[in-house]
PQR file of N, CA, C, O and H, with PARSE charges and radii, in Angstrom:
ATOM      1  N   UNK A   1      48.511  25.781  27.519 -0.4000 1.5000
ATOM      2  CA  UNK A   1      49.216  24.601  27.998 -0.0000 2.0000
ATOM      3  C   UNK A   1      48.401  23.358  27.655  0.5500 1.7000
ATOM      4  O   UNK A   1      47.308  23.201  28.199 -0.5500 1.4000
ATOM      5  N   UNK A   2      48.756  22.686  26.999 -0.4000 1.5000
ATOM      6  CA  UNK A   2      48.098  21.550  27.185 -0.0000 2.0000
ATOM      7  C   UNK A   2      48.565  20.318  27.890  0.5500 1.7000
ATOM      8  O   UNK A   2      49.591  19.681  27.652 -0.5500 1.4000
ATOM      9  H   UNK A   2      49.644  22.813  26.557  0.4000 1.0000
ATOM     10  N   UNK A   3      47.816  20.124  28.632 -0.4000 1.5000
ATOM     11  CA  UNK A   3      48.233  19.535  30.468 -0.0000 2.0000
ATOM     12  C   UNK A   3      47.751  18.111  29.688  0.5500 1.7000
ATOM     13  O   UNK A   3      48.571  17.218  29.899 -0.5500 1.4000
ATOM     14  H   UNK A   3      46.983  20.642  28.825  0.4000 1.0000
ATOM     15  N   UNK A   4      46.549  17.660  28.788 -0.4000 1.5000
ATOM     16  CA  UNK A   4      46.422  16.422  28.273 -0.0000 2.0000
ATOM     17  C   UNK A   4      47.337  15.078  27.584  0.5500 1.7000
ATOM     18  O   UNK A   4      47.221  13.853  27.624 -0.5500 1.4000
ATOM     19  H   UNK A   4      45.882  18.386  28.617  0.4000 1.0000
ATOM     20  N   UNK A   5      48.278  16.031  26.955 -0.4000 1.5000
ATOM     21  CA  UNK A   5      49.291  15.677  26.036 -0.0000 2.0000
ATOM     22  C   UNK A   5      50.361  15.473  26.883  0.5500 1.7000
ATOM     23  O   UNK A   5      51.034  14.445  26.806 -0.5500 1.4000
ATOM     24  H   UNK A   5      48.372  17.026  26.923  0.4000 1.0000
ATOM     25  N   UNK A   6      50.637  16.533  27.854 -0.4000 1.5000
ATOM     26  CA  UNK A   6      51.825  16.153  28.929 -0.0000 2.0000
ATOM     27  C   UNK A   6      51.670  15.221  29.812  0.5500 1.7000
ATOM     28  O   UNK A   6      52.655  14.533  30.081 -0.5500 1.4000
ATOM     29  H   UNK A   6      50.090  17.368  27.917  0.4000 1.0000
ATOM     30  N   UNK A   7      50.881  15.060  30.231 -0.4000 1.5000
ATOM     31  CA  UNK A   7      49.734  13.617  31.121 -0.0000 2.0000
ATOM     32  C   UNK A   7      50.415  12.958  30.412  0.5500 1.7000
ATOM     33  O   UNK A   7      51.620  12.932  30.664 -0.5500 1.4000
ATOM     34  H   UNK A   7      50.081  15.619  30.013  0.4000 1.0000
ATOM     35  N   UNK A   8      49.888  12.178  29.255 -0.4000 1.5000
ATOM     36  CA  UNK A   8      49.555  11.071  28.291 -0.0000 2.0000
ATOM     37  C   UNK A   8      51.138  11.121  28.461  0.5500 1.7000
ATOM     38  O   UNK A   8      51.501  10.248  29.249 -0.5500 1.4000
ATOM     39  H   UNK A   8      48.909  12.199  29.050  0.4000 1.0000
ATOM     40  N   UNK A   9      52.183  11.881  27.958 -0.4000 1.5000
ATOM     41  CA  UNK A   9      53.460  11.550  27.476 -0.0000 2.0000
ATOM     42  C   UNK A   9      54.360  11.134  28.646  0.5500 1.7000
ATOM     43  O   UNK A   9      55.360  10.483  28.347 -0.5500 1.4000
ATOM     44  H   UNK A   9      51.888  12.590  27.318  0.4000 1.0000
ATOM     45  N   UNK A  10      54.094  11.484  30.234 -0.4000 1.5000
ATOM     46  CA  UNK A  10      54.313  11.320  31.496 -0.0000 2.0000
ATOM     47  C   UNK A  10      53.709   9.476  31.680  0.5500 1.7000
ATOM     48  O   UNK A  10      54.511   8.543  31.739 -0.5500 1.4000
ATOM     49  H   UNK A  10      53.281  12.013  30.478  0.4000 1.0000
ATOM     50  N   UNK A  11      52.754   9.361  31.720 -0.4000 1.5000
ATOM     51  CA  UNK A  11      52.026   8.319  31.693 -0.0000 2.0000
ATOM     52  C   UNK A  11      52.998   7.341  30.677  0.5500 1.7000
ATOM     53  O   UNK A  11      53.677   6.504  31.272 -0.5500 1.4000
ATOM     54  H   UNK A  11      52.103  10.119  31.672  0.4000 1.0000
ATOM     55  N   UNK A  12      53.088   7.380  29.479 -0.4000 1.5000
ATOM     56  CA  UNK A  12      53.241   6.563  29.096 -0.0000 2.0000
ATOM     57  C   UNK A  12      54.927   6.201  29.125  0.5500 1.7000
ATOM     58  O   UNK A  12      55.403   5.101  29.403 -0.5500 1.4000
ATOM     59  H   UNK A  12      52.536   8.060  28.996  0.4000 1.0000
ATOM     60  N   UNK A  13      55.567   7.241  28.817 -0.4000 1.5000
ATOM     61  CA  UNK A  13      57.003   6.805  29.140 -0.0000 2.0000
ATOM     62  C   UNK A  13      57.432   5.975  30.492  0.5500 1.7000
ATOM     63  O   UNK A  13      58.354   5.164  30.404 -0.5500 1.4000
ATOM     64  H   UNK A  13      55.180   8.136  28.591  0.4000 1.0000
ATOM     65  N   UNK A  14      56.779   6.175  31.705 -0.4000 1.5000
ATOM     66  CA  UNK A  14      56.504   5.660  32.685 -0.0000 2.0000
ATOM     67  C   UNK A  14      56.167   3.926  32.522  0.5500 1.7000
ATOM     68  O   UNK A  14      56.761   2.945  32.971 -0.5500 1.4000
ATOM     69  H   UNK A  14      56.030   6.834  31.777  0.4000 1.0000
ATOM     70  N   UNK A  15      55.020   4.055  31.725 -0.4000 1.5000
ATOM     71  CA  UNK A  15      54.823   2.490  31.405 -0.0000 2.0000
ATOM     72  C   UNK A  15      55.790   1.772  30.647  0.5500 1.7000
ATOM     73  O   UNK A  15      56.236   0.661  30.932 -0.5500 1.4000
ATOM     74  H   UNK A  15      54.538   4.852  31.361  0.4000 1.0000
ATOM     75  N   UNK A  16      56.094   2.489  29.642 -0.4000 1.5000
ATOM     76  CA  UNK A  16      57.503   1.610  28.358 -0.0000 2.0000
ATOM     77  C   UNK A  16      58.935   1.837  29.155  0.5500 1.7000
ATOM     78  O   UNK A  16      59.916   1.322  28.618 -0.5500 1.4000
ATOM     79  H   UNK A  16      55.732   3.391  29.410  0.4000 1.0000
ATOM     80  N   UNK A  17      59.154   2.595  30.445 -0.4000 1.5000
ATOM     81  CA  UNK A  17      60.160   2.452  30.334 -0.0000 2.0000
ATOM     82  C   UNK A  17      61.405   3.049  30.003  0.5500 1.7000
ATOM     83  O   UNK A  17      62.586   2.773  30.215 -0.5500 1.4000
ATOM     84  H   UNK A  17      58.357   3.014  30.881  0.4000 1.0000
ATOM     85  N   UNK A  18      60.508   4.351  29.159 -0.4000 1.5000
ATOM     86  CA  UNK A  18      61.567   5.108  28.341 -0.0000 2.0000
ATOM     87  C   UNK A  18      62.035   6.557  29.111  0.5500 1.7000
ATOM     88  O   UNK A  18      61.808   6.742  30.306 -0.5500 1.4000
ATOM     89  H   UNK A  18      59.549   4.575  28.987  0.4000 1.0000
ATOM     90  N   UNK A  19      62.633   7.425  28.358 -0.4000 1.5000
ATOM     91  CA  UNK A  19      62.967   8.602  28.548 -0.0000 2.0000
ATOM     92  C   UNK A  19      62.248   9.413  27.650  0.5500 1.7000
ATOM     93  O   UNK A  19      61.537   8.958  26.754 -0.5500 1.4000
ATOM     94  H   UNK A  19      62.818   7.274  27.387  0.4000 1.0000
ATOM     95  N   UNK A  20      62.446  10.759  27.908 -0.4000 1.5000
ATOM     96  CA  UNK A  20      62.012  11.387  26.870 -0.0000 2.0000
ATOM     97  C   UNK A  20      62.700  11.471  25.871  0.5500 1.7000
ATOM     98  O   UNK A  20      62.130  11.714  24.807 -0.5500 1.4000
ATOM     99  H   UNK A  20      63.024  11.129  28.636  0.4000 1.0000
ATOM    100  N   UNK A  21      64.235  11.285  25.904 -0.4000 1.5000
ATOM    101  CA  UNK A  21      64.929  11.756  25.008 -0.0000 2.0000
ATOM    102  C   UNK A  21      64.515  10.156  23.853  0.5500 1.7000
ATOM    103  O   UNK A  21      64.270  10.085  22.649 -0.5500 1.4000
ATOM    104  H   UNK A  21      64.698  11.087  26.768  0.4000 1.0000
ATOM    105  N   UNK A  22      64.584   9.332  24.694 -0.4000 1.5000
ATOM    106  CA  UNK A  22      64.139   7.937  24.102 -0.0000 2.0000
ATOM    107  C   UNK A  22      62.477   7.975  23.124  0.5500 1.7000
ATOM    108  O   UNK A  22      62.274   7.426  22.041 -0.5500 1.4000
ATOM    109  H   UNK A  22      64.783   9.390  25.672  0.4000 1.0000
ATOM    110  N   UNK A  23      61.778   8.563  23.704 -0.4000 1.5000
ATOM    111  CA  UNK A  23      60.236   9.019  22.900 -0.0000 2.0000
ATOM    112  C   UNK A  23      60.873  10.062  21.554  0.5500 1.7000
ATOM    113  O   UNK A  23      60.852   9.768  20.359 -0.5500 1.4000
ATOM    114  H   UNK A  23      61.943   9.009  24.584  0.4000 1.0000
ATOM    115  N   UNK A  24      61.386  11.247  22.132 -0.4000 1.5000
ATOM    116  CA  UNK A  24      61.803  11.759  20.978 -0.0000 2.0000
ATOM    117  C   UNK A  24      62.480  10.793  19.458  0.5500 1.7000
ATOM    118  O   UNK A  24      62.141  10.524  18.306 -0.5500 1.4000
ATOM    119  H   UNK A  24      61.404  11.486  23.103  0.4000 1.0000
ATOM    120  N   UNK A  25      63.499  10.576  20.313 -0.4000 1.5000
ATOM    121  CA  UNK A  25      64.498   9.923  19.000 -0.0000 2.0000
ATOM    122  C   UNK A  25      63.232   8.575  18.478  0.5500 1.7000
ATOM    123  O   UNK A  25      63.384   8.008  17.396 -0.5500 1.4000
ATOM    124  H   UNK A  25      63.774  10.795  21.249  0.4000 1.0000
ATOM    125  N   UNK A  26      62.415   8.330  19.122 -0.4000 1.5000
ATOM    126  CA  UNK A  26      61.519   7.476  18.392 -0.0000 2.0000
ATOM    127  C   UNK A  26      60.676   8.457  16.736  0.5500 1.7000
ATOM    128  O   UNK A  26      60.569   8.351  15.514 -0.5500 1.4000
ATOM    129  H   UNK A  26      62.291   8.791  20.000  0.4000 1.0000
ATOM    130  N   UNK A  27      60.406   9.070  17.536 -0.4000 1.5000
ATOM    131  CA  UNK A  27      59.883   9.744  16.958 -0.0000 2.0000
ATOM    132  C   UNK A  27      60.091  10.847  16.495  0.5500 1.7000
ATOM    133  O   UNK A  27      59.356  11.832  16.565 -0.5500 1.4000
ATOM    134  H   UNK A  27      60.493   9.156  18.528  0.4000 1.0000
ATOM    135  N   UNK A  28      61.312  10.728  15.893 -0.4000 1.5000
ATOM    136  CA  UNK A  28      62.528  11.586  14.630 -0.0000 2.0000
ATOM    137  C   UNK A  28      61.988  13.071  15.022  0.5500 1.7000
ATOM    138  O   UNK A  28      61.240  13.742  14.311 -0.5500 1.4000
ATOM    139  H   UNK A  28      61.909   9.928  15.837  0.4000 1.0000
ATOM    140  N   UNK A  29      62.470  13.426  16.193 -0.4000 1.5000
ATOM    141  CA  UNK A  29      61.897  14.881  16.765 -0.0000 2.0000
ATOM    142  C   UNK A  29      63.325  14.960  17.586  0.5500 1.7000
ATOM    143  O   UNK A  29      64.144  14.060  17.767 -0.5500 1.4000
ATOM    144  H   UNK A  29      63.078  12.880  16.770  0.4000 1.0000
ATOM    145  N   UNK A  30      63.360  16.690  18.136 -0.4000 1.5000
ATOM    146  CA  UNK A  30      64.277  16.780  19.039 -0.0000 2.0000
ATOM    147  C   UNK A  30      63.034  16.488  20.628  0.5500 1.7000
ATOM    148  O   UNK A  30      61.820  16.341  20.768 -0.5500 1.4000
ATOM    149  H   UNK A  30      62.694  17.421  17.989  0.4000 1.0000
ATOM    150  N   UNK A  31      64.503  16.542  21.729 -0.4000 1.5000
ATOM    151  CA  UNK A  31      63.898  16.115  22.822 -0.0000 2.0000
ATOM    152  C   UNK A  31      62.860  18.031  23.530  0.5500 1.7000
ATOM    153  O   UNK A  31      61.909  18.198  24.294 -0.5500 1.4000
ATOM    154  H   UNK A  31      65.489  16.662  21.616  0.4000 1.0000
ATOM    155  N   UNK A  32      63.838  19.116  22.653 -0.4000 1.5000
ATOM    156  CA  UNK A  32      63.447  20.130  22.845 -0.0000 2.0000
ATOM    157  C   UNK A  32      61.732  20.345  22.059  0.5500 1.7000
ATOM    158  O   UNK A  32      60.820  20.953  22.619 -0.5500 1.4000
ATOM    159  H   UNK A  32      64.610  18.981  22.033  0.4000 1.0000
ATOM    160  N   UNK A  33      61.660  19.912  21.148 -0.4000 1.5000
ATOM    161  CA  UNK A  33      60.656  19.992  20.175 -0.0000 2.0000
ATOM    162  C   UNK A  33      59.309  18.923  20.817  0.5500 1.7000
ATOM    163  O   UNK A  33      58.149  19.207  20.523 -0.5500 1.4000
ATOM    164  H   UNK A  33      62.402  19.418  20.693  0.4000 1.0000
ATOM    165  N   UNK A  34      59.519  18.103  21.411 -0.4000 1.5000
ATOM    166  CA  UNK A  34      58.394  17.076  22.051 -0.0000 2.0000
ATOM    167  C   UNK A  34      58.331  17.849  23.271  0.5500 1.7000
ATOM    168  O   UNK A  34      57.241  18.258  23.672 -0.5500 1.4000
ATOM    169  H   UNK A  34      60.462  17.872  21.650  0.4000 1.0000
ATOM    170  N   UNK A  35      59.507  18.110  23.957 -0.4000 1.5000
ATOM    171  CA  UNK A  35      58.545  19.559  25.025 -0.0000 2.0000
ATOM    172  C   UNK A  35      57.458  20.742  24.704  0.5500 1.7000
ATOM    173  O   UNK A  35      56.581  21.077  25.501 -0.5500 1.4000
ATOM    174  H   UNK A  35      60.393  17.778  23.631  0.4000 1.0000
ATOM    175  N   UNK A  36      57.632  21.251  23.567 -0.4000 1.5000
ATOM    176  CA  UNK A  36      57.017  22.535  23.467 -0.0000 2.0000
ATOM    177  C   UNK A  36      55.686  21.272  22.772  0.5500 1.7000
ATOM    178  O   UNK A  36      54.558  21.440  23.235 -0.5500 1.4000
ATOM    179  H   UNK A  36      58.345  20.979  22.920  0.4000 1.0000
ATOM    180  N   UNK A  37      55.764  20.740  22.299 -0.4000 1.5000
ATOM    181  CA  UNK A  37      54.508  19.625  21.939 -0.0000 2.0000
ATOM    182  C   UNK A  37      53.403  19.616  22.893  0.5500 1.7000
ATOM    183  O   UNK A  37      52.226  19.966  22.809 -0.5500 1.4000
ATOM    184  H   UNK A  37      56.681  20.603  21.923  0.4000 1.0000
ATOM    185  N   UNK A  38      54.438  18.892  24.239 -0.4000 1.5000
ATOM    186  CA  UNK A  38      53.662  18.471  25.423 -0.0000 2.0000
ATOM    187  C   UNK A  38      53.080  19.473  26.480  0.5500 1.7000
ATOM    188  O   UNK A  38      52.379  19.159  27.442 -0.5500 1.4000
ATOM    189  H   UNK A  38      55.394  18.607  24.307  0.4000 1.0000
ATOM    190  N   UNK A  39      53.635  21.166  26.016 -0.4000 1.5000
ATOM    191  CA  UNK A  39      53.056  21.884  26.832 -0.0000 2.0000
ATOM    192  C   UNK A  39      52.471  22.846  26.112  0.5500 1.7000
ATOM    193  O   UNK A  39      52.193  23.934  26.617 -0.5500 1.4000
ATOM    194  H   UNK A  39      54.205  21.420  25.234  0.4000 1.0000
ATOM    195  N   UNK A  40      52.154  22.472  24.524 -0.4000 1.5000
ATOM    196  CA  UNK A  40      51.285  23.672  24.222 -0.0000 2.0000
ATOM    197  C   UNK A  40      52.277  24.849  23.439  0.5500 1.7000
ATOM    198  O   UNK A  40      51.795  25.974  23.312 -0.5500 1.4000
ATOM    199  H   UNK A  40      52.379  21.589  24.113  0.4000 1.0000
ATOM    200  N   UNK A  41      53.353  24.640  23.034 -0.4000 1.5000
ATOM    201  CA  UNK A  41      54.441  25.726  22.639 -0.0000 2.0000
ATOM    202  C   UNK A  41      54.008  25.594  21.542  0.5500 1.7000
ATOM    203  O   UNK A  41      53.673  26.753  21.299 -0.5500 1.4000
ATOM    204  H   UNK A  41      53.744  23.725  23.138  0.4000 1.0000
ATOM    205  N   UNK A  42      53.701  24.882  20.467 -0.4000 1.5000
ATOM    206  CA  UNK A  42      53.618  24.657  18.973 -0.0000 2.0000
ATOM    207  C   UNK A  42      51.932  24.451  18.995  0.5500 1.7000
ATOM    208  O   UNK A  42      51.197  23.769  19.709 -0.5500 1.4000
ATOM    209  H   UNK A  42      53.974  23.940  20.665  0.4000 1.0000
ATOM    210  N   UNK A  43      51.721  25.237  18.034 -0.4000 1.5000
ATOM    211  CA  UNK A  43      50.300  26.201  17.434 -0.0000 2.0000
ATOM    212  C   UNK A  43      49.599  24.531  16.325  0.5500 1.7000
ATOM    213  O   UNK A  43      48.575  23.848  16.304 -0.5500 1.4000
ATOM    214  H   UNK A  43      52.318  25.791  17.454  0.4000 1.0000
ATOM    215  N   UNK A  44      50.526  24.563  15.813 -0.4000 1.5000
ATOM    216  CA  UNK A  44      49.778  23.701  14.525 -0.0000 2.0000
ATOM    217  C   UNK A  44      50.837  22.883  13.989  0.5500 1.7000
ATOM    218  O   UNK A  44      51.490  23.173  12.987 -0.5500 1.4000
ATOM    219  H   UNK A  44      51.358  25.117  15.831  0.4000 1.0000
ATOM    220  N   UNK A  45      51.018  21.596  14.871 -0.4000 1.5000
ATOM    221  CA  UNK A  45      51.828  20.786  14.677 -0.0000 2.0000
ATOM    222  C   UNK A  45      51.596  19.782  13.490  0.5500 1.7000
ATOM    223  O   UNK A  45      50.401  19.550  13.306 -0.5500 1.4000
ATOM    224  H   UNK A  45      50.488  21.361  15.685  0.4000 1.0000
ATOM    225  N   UNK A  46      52.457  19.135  12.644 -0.4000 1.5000
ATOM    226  CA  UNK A  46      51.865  18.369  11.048 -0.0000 2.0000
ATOM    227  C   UNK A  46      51.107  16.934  11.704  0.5500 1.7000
ATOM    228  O   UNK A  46      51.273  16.616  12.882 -0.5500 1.4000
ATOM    229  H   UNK A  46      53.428  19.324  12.793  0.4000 1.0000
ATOM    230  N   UNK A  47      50.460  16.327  10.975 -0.4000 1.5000
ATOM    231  CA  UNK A  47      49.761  15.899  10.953 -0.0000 2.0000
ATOM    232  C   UNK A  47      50.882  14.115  11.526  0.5500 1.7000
ATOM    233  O   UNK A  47      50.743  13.236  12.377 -0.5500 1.4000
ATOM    234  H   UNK A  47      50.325  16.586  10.018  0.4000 1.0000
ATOM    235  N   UNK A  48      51.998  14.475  10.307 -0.4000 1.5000
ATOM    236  CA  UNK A  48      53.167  13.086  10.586 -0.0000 2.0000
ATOM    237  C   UNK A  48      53.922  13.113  11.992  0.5500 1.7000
ATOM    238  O   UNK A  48      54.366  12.265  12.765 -0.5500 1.4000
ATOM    239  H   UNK A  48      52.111  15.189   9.617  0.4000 1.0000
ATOM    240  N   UNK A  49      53.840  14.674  11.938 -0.4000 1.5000
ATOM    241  CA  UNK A  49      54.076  14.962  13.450 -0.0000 2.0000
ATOM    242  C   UNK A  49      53.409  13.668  14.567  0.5500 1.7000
ATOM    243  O   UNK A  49      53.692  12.622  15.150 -0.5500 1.4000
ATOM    244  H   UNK A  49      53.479  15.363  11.310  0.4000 1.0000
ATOM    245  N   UNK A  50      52.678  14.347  14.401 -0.4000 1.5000
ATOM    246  CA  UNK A  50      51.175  13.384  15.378 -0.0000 2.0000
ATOM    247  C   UNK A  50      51.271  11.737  15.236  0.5500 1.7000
ATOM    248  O   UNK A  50      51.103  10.838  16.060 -0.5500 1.4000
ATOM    249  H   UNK A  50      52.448  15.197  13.927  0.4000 1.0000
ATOM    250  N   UNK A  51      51.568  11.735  14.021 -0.4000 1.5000
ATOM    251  CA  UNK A  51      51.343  10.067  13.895 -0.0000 2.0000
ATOM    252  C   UNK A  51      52.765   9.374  14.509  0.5500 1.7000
ATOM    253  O   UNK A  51      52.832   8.409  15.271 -0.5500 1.4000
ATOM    254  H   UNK A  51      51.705  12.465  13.352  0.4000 1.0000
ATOM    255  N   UNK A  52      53.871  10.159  13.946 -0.4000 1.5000
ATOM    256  CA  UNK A  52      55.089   9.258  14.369 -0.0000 2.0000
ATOM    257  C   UNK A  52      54.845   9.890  16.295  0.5500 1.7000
ATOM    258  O   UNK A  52      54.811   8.818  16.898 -0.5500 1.4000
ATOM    259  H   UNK A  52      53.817  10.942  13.327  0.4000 1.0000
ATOM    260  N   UNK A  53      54.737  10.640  17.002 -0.4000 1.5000
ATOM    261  CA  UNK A  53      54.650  10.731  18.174 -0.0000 2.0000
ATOM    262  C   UNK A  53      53.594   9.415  19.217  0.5500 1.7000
ATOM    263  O   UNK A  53      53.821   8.975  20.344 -0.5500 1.4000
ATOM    264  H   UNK A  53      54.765  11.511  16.512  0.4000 1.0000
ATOM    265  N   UNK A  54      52.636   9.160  18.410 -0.4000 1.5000
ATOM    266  CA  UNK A  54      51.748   7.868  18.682 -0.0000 2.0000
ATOM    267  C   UNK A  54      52.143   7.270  18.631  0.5500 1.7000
ATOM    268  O   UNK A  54      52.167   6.780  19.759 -0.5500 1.4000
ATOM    269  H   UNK A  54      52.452   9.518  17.494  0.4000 1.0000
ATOM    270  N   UNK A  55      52.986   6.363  17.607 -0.4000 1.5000
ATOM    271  CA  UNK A  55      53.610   5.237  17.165 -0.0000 2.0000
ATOM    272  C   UNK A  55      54.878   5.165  18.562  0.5500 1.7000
ATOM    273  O   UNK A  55      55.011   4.221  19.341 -0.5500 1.4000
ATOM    274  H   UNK A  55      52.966   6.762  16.690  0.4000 1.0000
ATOM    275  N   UNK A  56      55.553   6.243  18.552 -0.4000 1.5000
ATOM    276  CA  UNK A  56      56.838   6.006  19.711 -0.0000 2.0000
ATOM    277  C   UNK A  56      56.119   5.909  20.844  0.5500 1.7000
ATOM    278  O   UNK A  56      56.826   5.347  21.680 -0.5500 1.4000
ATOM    279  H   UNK A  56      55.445   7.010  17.919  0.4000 1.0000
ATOM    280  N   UNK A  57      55.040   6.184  21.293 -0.4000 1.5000
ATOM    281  CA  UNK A  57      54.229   6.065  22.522 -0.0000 2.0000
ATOM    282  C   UNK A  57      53.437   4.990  22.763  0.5500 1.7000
ATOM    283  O   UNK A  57      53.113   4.588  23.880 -0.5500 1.4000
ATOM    284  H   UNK A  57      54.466   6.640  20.613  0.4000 1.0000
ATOM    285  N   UNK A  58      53.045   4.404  21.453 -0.4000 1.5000
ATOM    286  CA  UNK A  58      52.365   3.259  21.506 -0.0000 2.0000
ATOM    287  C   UNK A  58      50.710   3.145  21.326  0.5500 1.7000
ATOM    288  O   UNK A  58      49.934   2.200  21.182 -0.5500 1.4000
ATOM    289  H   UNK A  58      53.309   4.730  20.545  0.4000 1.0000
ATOM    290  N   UNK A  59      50.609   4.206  21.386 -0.4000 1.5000
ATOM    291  CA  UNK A  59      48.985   4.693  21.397 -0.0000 2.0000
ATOM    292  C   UNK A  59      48.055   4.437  20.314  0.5500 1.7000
ATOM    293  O   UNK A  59      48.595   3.620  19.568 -0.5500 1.4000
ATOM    294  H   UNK A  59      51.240   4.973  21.503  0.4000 1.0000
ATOM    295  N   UNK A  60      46.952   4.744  19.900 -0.4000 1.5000
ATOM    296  CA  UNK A  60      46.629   4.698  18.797 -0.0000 2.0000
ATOM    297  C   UNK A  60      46.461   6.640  18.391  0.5500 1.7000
ATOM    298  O   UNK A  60      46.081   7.511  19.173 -0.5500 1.4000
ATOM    299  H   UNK A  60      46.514   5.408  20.506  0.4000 1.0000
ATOM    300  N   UNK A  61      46.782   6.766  17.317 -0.4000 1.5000
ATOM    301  CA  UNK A  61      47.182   8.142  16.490 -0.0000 2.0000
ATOM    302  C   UNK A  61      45.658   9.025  16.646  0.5500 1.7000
ATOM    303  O   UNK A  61      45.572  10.247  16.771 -0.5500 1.4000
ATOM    304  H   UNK A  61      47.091   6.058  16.682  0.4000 1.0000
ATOM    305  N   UNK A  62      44.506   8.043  16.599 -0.4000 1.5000
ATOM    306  CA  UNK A  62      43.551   8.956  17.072 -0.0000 2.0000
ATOM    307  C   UNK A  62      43.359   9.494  18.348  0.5500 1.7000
ATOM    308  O   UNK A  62      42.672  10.512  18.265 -0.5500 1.4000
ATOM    309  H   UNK A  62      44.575   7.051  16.497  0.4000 1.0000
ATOM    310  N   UNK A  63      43.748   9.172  19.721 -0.4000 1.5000
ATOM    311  CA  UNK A  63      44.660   9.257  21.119 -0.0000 2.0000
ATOM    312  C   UNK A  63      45.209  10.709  20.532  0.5500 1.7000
ATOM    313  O   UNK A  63      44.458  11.685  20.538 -0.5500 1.4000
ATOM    314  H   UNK A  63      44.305   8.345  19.789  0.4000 1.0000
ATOM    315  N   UNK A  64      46.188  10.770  20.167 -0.4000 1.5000
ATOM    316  CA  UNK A  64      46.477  11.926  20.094 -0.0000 2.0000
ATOM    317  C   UNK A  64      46.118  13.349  19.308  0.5500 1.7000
ATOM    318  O   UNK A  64      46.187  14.479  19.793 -0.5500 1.4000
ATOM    319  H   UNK A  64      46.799   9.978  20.163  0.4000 1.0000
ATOM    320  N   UNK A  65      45.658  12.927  17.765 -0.4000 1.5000
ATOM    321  CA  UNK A  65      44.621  13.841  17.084 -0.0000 2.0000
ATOM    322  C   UNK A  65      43.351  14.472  18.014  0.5500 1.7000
ATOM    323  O   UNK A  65      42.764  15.533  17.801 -0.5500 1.4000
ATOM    324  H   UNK A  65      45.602  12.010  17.371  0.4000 1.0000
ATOM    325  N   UNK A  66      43.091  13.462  19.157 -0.4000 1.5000
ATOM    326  CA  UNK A  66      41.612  14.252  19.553 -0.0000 2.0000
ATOM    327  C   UNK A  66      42.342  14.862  20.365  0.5500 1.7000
ATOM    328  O   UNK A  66      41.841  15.985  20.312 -0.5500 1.4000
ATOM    329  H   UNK A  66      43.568  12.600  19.330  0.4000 1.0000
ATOM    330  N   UNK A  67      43.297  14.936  21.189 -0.4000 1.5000
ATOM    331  CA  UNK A  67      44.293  15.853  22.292 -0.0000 2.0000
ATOM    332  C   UNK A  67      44.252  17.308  21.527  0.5500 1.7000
ATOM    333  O   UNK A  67      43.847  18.422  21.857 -0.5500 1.4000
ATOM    334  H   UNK A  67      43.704  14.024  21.232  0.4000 1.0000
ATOM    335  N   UNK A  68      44.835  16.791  20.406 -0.4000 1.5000
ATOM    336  CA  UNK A  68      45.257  18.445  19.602 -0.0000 2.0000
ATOM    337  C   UNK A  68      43.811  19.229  19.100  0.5500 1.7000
ATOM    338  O   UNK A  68      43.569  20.418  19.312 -0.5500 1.4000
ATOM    339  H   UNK A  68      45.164  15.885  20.138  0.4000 1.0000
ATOM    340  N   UNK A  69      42.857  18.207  18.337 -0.4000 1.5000
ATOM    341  CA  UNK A  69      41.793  18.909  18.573 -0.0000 2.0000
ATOM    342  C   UNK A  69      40.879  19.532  19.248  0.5500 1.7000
ATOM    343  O   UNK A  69      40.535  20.684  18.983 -0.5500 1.4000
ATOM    344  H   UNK A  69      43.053  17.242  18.165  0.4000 1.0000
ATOM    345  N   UNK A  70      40.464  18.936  20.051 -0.4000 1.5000
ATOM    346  CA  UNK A  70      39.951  18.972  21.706 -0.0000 2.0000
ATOM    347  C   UNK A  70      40.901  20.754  21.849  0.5500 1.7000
ATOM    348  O   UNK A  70      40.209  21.679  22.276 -0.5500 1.4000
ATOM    349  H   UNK A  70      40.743  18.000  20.266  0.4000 1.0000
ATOM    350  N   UNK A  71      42.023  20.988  21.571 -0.4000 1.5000
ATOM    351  CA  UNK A  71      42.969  21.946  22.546 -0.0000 2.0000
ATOM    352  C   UNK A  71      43.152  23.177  21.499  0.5500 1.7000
ATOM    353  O   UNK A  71      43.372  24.325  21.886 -0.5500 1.4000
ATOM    354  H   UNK A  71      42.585  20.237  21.224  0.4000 1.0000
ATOM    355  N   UNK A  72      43.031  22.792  20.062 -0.4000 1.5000
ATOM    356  CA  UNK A  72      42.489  23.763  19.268 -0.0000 2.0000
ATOM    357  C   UNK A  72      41.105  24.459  19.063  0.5500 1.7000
ATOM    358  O   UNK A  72      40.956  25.601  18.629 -0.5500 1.4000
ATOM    359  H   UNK A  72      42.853  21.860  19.748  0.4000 1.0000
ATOM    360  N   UNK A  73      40.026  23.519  19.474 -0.4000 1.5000
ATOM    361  CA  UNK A  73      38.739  23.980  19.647 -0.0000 2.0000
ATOM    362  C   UNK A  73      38.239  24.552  21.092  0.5500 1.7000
ATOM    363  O   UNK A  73      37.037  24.796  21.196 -0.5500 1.4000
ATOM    364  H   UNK A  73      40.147  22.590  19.827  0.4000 1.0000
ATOM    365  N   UNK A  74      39.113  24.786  22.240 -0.4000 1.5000
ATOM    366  CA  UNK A  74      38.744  25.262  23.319 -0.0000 2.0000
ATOM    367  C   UNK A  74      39.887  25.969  24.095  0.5500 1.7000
ATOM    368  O   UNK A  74      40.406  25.444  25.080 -0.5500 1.4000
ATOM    369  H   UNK A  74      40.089  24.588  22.156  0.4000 1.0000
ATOM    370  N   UNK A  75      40.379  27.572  23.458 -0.4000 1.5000
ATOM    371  CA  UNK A  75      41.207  28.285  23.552 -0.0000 2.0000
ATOM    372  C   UNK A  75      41.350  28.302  24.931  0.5500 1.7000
ATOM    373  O   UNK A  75      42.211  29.010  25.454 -0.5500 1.4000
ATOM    374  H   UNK A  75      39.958  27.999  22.658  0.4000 1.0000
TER
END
């Protein structure tokens, strides 16, 4: 599970305002597909993945690269 990524995506939709379905469609994903994101369902997500998910969140893209790393390096 990664509880970091679901935080951050809780957190921030909260601040902008949005929905999830609203984060998704930002970020040319389904609303089903940014769930399994935010809890750890998807193993080795792309890299554009990552970046357009930052960008709809607002974050900076390294924000979220160290989430996925951080969660790949400590099974």
């Amino acid at each position: 599970m990664n509880r970091s990524l679901n935080n951050l995506l809780q957190l921030r939709t909260r601040q902008l305002g949005l929905s999830l379905s609203d984060v998704a469609e930002r970020a040319g994903m389904t609303r089903a597909y940014l769930h399994r994101l935010a809890v750890g369902g998807t193993a080795n997500p792309g890299i554009m993945t990552l970046q357009r998910l930052a960008t709809a969140l607002q974050v900076p893209a390294s924000a979220i690269y160290r989430i996925f790393t951080n969660t790949l390096a400590c099974p």
